[in-house]
C-alpha positions as CSV (number, residue, x, y, z in Angstrom):
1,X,-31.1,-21.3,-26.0
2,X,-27.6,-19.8,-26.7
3,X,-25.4,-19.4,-23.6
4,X,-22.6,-16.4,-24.1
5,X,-18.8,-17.6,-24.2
6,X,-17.5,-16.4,-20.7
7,X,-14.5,-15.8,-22.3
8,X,-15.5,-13.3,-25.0
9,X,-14.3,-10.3,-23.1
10,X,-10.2,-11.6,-22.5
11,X,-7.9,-10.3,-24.4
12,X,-6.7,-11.9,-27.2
13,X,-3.8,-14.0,-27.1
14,X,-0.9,-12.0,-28.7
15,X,-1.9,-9.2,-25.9
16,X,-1.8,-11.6,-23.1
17,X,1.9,-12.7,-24.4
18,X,2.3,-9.4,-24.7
19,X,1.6,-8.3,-20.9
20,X,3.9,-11.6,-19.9
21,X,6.3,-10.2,-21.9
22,X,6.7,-7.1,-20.3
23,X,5.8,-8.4,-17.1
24,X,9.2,-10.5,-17.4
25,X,10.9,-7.5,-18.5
26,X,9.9,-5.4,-16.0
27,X,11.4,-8.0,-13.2
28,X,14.7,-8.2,-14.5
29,X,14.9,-4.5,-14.7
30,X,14.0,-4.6,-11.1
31,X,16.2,-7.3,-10.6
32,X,18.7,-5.0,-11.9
33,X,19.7,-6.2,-15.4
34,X,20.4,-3.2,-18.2
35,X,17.7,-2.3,-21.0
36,X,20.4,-3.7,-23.3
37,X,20.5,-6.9,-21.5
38,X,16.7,-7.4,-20.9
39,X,16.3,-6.5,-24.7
40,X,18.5,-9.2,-26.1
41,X,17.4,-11.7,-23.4
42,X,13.4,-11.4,-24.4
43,X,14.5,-10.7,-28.6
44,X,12.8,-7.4,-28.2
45,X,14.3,-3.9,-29.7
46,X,16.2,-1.8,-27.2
47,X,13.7,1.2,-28.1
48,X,10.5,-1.0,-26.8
49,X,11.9,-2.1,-23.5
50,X,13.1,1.7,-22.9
51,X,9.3,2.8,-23.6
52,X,8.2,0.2,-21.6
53,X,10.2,1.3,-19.0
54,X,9.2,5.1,-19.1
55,X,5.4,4.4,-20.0
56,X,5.2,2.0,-17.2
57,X,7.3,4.2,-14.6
58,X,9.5,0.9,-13.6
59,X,12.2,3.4,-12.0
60,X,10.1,5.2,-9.5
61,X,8.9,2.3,-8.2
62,X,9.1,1.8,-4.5
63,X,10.0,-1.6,-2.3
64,X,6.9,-1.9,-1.3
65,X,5.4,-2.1,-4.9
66,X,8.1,-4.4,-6.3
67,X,7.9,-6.3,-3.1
68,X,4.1,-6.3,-3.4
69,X,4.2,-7.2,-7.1
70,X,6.2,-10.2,-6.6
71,X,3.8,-11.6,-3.6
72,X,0.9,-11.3,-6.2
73,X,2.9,-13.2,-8.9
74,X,3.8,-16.1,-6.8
75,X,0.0,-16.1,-5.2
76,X,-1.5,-16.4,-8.6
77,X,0.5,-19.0,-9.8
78,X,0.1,-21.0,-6.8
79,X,-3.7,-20.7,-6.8
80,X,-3.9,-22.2,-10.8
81,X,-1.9,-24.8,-9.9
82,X,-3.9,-28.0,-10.7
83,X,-2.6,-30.5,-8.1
84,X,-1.7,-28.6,-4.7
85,X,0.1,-30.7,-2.3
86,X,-0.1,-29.6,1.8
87,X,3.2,-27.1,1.2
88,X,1.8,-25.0,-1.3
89,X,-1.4,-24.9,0.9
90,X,0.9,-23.4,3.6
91,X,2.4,-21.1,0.8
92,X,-0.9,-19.8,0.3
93,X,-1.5,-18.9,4.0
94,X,2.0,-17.1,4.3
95,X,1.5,-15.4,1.3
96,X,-2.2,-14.3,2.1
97,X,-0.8,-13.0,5.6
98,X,1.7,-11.3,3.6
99,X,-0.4,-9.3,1.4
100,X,-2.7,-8.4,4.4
101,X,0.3,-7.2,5.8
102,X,1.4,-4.8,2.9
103,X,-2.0,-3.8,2.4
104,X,-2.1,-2.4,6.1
105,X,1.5,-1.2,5.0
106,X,0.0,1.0,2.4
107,X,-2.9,2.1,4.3
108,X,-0.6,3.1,6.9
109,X,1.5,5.5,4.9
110,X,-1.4,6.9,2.9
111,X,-2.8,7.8,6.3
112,X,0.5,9.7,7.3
113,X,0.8,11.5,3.8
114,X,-2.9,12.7,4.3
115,X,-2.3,13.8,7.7
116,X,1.3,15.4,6.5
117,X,-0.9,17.5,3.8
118,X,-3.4,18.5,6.3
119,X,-0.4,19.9,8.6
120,X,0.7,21.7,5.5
121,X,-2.5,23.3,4.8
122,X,-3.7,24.3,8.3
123,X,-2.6,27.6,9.5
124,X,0.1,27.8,11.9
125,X,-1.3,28.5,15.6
126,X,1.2,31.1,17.7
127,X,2.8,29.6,20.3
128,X,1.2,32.1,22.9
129,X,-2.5,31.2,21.7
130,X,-2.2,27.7,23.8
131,X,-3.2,28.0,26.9
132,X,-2.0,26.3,30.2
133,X,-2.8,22.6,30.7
134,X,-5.6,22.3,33.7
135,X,-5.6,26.2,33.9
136,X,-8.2,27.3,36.0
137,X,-9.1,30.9,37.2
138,X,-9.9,32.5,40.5
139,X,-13.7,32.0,40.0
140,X,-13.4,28.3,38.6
141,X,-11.5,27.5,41.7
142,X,-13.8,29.0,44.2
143,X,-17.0,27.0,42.7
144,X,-14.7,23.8,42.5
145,X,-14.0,24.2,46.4
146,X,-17.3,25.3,47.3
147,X,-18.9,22.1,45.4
148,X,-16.6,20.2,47.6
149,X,-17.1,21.5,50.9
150,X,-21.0,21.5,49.9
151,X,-20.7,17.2,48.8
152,X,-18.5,16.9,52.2
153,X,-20.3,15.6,55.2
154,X,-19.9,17.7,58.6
155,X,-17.6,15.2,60.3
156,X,-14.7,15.5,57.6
């Protein structure tokens, strides 16, 4: 019986150096360094780490994803950790509460773009169309006091 090499379907090396690569790359650029800069720092050509930068969208990113990014980095790298003393344990919890946090973050604004598209597609209601708050007409009003005087007891 032949058991199937769990690892079969990872990348191959070069790739995963590759993704680290860029990875790095993409930090500093966030961390503000120049595509010059980032290219001679990781012995790349300027022309990769600018196609990097437009194929992977690294200006338009927002806070929140960079910020989000970053959390994910420093959760995975504390989870492989072979020998975890009780702070990185406490690292993990932070962190975990952290992500939860963004995540609800996200859902948040997704929620209010949705909602803002809605507004945008809904047709507008007139302002005269809305009617009074608690309005009530003559006939309304009679059977509201006639319930009342029919539930009261003679005495009151």
């Amino acid at each position: 019986m032949t058991t199937a090499n769990p690892f079969s379907a990872f990348p191959d090396r070069s790739q995963v150096v590759e993704l680290a690569v860029r990875r790095a790359a993409r930090d500093l650029f966030w961390s503000g360094w120049t595509i010059t800069a980032i290219a001679e720092h990781i012995g790349q050509k300027r022309s990769t780490v600018e196609t990097w930068k437009q194929r992977g969208k690294w200006e338009q990113a927002t806070p929140v994803d960079k910020i989000s990014d970053a959390l994910d980095q420093r959760m995975r790298v504390l989870i492989t950790k072979e020998n975890k003393d009780p702070k990185d344990f406490k690292e993990i919890d932070l962190l975990g509460r952290e992500i939860e946090r963004m995540c609800k973050i996200q859902a948040r604004s997704a929620r209010a773009s949705a909602q803002v598209g809605h507004e945008e597609t809904a047709a507008p209601r007139s302002p005269t169309r809305r009617s009074k708050r608690n309005a009530m007409s003559d006939e309304q009003r009679q059977k509201l006091i006639d319930a009342v005087k029919d539930w009261l007891i003679g005495h009151q």
